[in-house]
KEGUTOR-676727 format. One line per 10 residues: their letters; for each residue x, y, z of N, C-alpha, C. Coordinates in Angstrom, 1 decimal. Layout:
<rs>
A) X/Y/Z/X/Y/Z/X/Y/Z  ... .
</rs>
This chain:
<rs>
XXXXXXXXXX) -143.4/207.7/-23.5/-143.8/209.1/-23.3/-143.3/209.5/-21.9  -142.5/210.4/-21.6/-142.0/211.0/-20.5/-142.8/212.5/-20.1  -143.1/212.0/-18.9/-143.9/213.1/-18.4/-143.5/213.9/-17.3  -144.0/215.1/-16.7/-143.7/215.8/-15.7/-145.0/216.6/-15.0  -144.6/216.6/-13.6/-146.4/217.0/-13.1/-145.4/218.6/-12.2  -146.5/219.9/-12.6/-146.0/220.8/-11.9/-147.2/220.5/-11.0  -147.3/220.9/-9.7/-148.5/221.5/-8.7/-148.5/221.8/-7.6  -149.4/222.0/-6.4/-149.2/223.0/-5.2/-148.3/221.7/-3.9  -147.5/222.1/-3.3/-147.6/221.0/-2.1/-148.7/220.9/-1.4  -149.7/221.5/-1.0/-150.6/221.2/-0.1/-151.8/220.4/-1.2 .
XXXXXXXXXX) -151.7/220.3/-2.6/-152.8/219.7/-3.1/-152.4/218.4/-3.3  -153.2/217.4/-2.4/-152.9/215.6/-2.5/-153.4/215.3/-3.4  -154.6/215.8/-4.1/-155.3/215.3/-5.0/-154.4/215.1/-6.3  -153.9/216.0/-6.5/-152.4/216.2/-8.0/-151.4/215.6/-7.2  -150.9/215.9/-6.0/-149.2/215.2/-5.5/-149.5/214.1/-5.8  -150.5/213.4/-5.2/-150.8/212.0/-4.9/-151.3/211.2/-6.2  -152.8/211.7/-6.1/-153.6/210.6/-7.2/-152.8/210.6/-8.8  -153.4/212.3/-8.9/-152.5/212.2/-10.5/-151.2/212.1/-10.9  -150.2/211.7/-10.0/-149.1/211.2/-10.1/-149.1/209.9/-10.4  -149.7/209.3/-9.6/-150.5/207.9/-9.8/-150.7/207.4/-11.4 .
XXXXXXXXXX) -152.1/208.3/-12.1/-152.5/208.2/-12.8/-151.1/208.4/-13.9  -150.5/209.2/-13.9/-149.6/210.1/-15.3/-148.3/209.0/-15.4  -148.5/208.1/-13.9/-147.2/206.8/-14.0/-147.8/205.6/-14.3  -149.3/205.5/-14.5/-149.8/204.3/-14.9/-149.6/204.3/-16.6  -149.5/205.2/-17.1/-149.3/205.3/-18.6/-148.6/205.9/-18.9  -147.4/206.3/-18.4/-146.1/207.4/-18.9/-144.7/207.0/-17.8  -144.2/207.5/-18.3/-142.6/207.1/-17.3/-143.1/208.9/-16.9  -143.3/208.6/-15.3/-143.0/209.9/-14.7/-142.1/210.2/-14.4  -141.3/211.3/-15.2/-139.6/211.5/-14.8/-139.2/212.2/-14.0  -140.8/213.3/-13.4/-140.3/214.2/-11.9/-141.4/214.9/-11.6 .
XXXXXXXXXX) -141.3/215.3/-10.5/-142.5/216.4/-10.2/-142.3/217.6/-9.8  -142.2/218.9/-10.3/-142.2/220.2/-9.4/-143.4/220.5/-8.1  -142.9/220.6/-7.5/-143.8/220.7/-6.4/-143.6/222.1/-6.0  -144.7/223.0/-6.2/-144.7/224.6/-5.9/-145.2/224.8/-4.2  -144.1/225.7/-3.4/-144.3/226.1/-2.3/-144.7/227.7/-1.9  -146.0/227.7/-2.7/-146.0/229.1/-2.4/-145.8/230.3/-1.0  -145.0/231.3/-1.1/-144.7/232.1/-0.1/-146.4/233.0/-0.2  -146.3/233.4/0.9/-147.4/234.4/1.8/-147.5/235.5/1.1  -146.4/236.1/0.5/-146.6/237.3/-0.6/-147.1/237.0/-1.8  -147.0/235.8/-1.9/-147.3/235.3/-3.7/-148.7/235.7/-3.5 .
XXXXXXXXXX) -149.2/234.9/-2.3/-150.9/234.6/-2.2/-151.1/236.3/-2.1  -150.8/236.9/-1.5/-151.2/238.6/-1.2/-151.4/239.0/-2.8  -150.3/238.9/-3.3/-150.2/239.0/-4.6/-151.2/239.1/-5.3  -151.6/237.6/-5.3/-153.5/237.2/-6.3/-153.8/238.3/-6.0  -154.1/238.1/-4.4/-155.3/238.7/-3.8/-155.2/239.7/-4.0  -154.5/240.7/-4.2/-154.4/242.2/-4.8/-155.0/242.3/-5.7  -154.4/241.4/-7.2/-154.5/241.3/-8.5/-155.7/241.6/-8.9  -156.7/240.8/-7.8/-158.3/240.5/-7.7/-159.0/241.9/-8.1  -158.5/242.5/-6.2/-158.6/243.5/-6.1/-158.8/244.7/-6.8  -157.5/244.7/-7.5/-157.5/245.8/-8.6/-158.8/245.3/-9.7 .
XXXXXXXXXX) -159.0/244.5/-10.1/-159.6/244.1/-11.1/-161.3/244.3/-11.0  -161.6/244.1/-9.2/-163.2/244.0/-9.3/-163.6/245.2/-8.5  -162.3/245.6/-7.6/-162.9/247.0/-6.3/-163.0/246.0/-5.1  -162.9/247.4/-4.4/-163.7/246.9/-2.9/-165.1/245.9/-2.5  -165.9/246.3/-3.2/-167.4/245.7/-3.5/-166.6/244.1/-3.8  -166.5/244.5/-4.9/-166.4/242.9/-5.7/-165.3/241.9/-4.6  -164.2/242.5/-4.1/-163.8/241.9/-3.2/-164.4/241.3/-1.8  -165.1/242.0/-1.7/-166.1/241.8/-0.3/-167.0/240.8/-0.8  -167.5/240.6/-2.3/-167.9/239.6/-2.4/-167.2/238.3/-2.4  -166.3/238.4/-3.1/-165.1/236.8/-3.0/-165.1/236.8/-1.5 .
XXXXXXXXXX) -164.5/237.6/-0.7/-164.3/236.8/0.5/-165.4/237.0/1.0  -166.7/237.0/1.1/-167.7/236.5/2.0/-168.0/234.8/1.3  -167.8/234.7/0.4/-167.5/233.5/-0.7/-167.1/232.8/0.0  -165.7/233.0/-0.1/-164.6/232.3/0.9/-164.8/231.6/2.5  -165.8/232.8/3.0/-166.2/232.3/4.3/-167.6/231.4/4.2  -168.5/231.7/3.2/-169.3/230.3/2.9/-169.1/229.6/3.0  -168.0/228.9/1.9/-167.3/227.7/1.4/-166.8/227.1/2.7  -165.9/227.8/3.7/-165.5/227.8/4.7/-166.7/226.9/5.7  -167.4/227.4/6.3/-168.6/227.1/7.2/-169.5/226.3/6.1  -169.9/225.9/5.3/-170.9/225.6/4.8/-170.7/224.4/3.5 .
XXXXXXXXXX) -169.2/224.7/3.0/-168.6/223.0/2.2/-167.5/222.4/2.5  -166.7/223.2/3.5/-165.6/222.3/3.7/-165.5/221.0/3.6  -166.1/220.9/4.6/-166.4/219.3/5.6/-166.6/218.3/4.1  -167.4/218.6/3.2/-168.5/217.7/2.9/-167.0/217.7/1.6  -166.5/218.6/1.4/-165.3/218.9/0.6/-164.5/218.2/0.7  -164.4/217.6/1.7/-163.0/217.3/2.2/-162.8/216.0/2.2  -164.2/215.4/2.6/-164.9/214.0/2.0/-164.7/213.6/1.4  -165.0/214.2/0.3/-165.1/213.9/-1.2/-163.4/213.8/-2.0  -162.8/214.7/-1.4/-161.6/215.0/-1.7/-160.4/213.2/-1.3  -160.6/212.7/-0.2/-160.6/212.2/0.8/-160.8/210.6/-0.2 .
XXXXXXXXXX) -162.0/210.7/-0.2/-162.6/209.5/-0.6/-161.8/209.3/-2.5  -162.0/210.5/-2.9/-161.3/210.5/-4.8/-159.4/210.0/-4.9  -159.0/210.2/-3.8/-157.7/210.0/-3.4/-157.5/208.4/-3.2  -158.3/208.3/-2.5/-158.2/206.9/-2.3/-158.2/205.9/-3.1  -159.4/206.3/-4.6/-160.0/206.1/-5.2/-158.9/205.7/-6.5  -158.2/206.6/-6.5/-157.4/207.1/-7.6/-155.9/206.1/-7.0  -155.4/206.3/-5.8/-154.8/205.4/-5.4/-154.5/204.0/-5.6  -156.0/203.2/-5.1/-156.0/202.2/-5.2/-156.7/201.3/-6.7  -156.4/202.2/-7.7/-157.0/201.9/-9.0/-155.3/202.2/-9.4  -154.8/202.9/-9.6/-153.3/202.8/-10.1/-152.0/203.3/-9.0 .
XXXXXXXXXX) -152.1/202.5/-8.1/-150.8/202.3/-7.1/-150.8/203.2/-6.2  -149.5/203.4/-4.9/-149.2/204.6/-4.4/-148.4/205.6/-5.0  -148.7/206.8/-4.8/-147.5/207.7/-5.4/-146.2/207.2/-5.6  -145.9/207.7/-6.9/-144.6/206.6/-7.1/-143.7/207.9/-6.8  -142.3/207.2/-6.5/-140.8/207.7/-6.2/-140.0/208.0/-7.3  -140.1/209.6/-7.3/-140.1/210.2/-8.7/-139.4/211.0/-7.9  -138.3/212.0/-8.3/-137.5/213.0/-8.1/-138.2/214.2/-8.5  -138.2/215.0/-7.3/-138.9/216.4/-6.9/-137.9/217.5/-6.6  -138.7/218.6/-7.4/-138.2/219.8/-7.4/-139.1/220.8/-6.4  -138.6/221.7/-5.4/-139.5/222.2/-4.6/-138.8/223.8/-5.0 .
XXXXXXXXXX) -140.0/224.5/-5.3/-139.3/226.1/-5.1/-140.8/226.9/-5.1  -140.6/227.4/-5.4/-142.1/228.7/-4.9/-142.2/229.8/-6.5  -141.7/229.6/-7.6/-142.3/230.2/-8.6/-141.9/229.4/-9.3  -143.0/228.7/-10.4/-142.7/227.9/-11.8/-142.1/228.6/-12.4  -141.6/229.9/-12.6/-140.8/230.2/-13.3/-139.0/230.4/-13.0  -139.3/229.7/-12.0/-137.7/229.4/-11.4/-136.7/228.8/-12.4  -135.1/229.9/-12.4/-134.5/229.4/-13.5/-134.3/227.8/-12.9  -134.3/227.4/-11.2/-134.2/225.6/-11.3/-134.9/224.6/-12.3  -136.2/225.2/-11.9/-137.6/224.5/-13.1/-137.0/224.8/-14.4  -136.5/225.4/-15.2/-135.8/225.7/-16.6/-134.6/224.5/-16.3 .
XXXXXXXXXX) -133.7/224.5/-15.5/-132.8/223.1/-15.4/-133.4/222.1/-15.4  -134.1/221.8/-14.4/-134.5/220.4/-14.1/-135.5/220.3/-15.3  -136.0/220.4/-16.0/-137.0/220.2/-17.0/-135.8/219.8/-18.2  -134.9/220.7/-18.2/-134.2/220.2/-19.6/-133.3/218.7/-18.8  -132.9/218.7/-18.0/-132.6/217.6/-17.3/-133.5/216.3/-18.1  -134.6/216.6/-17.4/-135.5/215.1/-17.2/-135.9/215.0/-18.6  -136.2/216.1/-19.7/-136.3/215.8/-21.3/-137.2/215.2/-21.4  -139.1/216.0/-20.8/-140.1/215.6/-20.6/-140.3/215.8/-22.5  -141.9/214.6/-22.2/-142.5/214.9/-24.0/-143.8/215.8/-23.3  -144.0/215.4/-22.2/-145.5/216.5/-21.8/-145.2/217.2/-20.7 .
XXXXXXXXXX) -145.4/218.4/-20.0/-145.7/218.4/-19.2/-147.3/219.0/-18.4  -147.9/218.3/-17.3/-149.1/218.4/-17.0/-148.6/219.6/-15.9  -149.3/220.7/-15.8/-149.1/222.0/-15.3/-150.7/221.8/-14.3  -150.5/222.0/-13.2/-151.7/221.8/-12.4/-151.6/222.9/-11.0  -151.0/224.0/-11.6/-151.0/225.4/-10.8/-151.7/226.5/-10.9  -151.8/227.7/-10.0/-152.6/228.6/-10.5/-151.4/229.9/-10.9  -150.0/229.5/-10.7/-148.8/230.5/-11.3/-149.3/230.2/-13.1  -149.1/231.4/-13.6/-148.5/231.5/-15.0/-147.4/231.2/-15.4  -147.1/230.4/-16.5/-145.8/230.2/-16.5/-145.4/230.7/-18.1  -143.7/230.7/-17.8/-143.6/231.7/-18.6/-143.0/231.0/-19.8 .
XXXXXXXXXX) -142.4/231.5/-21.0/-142.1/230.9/-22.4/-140.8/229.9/-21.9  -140.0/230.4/-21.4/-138.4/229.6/-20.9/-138.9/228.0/-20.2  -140.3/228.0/-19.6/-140.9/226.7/-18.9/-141.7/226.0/-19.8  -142.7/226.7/-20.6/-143.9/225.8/-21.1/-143.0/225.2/-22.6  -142.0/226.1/-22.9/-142.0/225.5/-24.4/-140.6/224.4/-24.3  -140.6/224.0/-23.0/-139.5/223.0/-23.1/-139.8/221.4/-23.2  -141.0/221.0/-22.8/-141.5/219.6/-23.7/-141.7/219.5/-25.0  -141.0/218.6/-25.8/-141.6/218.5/-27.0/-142.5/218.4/-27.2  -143.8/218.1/-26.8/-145.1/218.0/-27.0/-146.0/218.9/-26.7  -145.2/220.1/-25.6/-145.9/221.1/-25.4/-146.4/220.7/-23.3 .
XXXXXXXXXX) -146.7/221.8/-22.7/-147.0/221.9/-21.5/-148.8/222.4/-21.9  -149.3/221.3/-20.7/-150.8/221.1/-20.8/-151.4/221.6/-20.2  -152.4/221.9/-19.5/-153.5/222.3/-18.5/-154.6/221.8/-18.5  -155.7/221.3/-17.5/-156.5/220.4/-17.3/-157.4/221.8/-16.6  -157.9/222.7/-17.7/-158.7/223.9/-17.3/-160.1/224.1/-16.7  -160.6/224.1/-15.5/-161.4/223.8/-15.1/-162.6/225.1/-15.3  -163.1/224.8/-17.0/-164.1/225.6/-17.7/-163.9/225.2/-19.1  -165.1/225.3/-19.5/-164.9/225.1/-21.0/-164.4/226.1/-21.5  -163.4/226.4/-22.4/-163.0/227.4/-22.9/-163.2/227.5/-24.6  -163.1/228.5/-25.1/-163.2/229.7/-25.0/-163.9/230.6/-24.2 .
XXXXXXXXXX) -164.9/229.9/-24.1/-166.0/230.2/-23.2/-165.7/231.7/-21.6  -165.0/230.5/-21.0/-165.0/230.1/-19.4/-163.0/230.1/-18.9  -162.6/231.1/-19.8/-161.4/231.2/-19.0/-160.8/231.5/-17.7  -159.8/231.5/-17.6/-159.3/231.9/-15.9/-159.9/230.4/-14.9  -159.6/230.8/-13.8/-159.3/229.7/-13.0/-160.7/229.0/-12.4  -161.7/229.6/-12.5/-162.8/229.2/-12.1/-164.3/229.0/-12.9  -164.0/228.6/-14.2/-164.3/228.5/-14.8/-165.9/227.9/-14.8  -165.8/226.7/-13.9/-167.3/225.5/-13.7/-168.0/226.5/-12.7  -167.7/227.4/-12.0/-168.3/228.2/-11.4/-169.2/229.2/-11.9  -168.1/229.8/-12.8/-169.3/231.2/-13.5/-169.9/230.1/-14.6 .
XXXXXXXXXX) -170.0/229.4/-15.6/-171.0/228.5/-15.7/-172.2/228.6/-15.4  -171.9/228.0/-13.5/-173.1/227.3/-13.1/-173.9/228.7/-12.8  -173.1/230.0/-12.3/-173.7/231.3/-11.9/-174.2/231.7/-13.4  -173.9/231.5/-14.5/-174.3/232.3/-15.8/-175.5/231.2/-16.4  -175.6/230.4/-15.9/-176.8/229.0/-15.9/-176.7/228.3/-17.5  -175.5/228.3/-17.7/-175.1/227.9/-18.6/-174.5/226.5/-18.7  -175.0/225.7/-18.5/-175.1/224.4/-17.9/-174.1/223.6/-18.5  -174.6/223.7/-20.1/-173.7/222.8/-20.8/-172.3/223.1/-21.2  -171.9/224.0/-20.1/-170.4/224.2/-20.6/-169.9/224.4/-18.7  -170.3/223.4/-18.2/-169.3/222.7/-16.8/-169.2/222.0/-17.5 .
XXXXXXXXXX) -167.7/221.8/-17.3/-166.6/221.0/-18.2/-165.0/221.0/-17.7  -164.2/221.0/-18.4/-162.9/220.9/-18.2/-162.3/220.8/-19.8  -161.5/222.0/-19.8/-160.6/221.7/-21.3/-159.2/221.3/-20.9  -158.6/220.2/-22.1/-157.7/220.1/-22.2/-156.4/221.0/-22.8  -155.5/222.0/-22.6/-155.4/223.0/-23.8/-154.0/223.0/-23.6  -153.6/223.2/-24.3/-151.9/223.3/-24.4/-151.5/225.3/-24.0  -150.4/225.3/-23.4/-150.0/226.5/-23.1/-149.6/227.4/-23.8  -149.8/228.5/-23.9/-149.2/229.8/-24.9/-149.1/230.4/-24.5  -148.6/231.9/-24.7/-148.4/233.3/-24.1/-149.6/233.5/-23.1  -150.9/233.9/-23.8/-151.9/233.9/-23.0/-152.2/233.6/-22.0 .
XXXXXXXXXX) -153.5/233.9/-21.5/-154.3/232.9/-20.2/-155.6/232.1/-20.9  -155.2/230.6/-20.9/-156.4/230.1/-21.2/-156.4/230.1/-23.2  -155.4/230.5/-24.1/-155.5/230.6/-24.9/-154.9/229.7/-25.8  -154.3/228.8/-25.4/-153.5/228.0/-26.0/-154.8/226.8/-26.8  -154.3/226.3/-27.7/-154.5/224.9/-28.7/-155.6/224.1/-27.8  -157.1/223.9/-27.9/-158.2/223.1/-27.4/-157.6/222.0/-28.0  -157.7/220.6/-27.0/-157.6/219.5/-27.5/-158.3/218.4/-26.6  -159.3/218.8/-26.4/-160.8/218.3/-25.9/-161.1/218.8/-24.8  -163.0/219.0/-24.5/-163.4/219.0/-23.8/-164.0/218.0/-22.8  -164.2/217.7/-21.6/-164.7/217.4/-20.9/-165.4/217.3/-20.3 .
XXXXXXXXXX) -166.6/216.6/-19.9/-168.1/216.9/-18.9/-168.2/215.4/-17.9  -169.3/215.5/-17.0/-169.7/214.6/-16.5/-171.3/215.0/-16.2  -172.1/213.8/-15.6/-173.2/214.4/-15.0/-173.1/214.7/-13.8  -172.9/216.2/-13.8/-172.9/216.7/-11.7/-174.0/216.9/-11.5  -173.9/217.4/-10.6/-175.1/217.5/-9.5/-174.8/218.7/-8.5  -175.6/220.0/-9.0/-175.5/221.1/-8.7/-176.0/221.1/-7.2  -176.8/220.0/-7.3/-176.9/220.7/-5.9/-176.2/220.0/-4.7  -175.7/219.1/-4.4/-175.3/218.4/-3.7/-173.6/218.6/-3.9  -173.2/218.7/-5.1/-172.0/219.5/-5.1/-170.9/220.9/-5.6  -170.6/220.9/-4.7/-169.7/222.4/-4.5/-168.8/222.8/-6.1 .
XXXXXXXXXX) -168.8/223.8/-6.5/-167.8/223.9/-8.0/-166.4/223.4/-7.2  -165.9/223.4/-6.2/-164.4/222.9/-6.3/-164.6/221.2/-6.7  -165.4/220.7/-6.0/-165.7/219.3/-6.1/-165.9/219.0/-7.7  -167.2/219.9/-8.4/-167.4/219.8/-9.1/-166.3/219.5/-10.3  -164.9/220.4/-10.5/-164.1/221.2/-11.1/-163.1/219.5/-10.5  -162.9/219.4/-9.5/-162.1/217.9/-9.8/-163.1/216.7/-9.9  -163.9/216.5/-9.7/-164.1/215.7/-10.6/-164.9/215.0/-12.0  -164.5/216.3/-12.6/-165.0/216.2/-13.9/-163.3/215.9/-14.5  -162.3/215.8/-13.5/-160.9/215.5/-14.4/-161.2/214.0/-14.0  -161.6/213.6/-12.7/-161.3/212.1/-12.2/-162.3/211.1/-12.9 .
XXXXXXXXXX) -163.4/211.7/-13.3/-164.4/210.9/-14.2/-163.9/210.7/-15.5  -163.0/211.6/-15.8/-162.4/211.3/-17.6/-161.0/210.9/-17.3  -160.2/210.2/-16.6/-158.8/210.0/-16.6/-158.7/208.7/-17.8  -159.4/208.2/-17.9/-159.1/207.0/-19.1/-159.3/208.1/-20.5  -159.8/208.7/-20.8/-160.3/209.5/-22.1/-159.0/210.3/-21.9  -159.0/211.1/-21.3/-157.3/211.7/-21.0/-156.2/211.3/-21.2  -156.0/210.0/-20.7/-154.4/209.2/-20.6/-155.0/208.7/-22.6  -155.7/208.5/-23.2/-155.8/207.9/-24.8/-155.2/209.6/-25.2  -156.0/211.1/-24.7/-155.7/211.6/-25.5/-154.2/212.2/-25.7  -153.7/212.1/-24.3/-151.8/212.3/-24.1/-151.1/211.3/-25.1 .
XXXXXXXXXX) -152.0/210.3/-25.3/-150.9/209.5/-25.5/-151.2/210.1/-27.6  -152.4/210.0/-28.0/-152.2/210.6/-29.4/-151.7/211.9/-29.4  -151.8/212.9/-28.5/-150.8/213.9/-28.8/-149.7/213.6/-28.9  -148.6/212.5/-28.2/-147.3/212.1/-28.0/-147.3/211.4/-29.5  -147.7/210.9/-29.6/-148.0/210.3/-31.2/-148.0/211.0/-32.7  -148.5/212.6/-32.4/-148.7/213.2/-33.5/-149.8/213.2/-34.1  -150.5/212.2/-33.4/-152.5/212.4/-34.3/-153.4/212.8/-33.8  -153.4/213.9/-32.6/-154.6/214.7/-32.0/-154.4/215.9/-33.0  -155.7/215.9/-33.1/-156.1/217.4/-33.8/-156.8/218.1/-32.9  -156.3/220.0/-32.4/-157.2/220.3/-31.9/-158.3/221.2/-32.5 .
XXXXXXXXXX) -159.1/221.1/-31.2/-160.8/221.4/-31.6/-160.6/222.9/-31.8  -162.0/223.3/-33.5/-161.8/224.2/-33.5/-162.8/225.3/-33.2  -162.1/226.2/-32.9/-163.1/226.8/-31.6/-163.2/228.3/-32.0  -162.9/228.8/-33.3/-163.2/229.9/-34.0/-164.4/230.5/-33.7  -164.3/231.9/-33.7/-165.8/232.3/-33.9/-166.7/232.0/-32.5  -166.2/231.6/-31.5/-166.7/231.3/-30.2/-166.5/232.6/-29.3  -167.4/232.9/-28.5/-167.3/234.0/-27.9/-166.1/233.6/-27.0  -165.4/234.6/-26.2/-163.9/234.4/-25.4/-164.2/235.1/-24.2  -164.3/234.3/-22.7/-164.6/235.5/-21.9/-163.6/235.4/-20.4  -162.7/235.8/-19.8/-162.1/235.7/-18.8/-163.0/236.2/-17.3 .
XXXXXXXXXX) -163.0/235.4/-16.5/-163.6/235.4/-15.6/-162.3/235.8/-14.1  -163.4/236.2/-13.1/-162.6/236.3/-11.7/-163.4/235.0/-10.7  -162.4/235.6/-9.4/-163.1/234.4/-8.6/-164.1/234.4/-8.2  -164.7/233.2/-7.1/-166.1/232.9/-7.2/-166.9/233.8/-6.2  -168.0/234.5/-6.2/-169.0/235.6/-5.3/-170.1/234.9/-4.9  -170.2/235.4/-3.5/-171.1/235.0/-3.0/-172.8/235.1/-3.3  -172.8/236.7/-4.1/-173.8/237.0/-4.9/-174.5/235.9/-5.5  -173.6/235.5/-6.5/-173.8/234.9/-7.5/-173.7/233.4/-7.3  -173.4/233.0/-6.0/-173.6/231.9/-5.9/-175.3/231.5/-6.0  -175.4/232.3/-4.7/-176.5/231.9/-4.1/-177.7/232.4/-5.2 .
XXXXXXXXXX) -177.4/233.5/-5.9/-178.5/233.9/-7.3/-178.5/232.4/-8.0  -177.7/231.9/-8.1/-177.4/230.5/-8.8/-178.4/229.2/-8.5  -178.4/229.4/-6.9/-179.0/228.7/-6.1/-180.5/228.8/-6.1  -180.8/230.0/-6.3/-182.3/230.6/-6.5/-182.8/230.2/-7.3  -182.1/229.9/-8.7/-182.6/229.9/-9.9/-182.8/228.7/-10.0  -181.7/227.7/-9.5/-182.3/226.2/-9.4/-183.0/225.6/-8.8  -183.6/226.1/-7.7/-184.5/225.9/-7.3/-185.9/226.4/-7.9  -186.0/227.6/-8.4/-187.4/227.6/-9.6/-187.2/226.4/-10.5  -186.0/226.7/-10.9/-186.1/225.1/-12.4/-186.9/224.0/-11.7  -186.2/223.8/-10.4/-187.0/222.4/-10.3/-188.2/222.2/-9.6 .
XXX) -188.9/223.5/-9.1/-190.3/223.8/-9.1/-191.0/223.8/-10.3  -190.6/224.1/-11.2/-191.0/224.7/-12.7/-190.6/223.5/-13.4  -190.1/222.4/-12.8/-189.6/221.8/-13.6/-190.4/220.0/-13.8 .
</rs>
């Protein structure tokens, strides 16, 4: 099975560990490494913008500045420590030939993909990518979606979750890529036991991928195979989310704390 990892350069967690992992059970045949420019990020942040208002903007970024002052550190730890973790359980980053550009939908990414004649590729970005990129693995281009979906689309998925106190859907889907956002073929979900309080949803959101990497590398490898069936997920409510608010964190935070008074 030949594989391909797209993701951000500043994220070690995917350069590093899951490279690691995707070469312990696959021939990694290359990695795109996305360098996002300064307008791309404006970009989101507009996107947001339009979508929630002023208000709702003011809430992400007081968010932002929480996270900032109040989980980095403890973030960073964790991040730090899972790296290592992931490292020295399946090797150092192996020496794989890298593609650097600043939009996955770069006609290079369209070359180098048909180049390398991946059977998966693992997509671990927040760009969209477009039909000319995802439909060039024969097995299809993957996402490791941090929410249960149908549920819990878009990028923050274990977040609004834990704010909608909907507990048993922090998780992580496995889903194959389509036109959509978040719409493509379920081909499992994922959970762990977290711990809301002690950790942050970005922590939370990786590692609920680093607790299931053995359940994961079996289920790549039956997709490469032809015997995964995906999960059917009809008739499930479908809901696309934005990013994370400070509101709603801390309402989040309130509530768990009655539970475990009340509890």
């Amino acid at each position: 099975m030949r594989t391909v990892l797209i993701c951000h350069a500043d994220d070690a967690f995917d350069r590093r560990g899951l490279a690691s992992w995707l070469a312990s059970f696959s021939t990694l045949a290359g990695v795109v490494v996305l360098e996002e420019t300064g307008a791309q990020k404006r970009q989101r942040y507009l996107r947001e913008f339009r979508r929630v208002g002023l208000l709702g903007m003011l809430d992400v970024a007081a968010m932002r500045v929480y996270q900032r002052i109040f989980q980095r550190r403890a973030d960073q730890a964790w991040f730090r420590h899972a790296l290592a973790a992931m490292e020295a359980r399946y090797g150092p980053t192996p020496e794989v030939r890298e593609l650097h550009v600043a939009r996955g939908g770069d006609r290079r990414v369209v070359a180098f993909l048909h180049e390398l004649r991946p059977d998966i590729v693992l997509a671990r970005c927040k760009q969209l990518l477009p039909r000319k990129v995802f439909s060039i693995p024969r097995d299809g281009t993957f996402v490791m979606h941090p929410g249960i979906c149908p549920e819990y689309r878009n990028a923050h998925g274990c977040f609004w979750a834990i704010a909608e106190r909907d507990l048993g859907r922090v998780g992580m889907t496995l889903l194959r890529i389509d036109a959509g956002i978040d719409t493509g073929p379920v081909f499992g979900h994922y959970r762990y036991d977290f711990d809301e309080r002690r950790e942050s949803h970005a922590v939370i959101q990786a590692r609920v991928v680093l607790e299931n990497l053995d359940a994961l590398a079996v289920r790549f490898a039956q997709i490469h195979a032809g015997t995964a069936t995906p999960v059917d997920t009809a008739g499930r409510r479908s809901g696309e989310w934005g990013q994370p608010r400070l509101s709603r964190h801390l309402r989040a935070r309130r509530a768990m704390r009655v539970a475990e008074v009340n509890g």
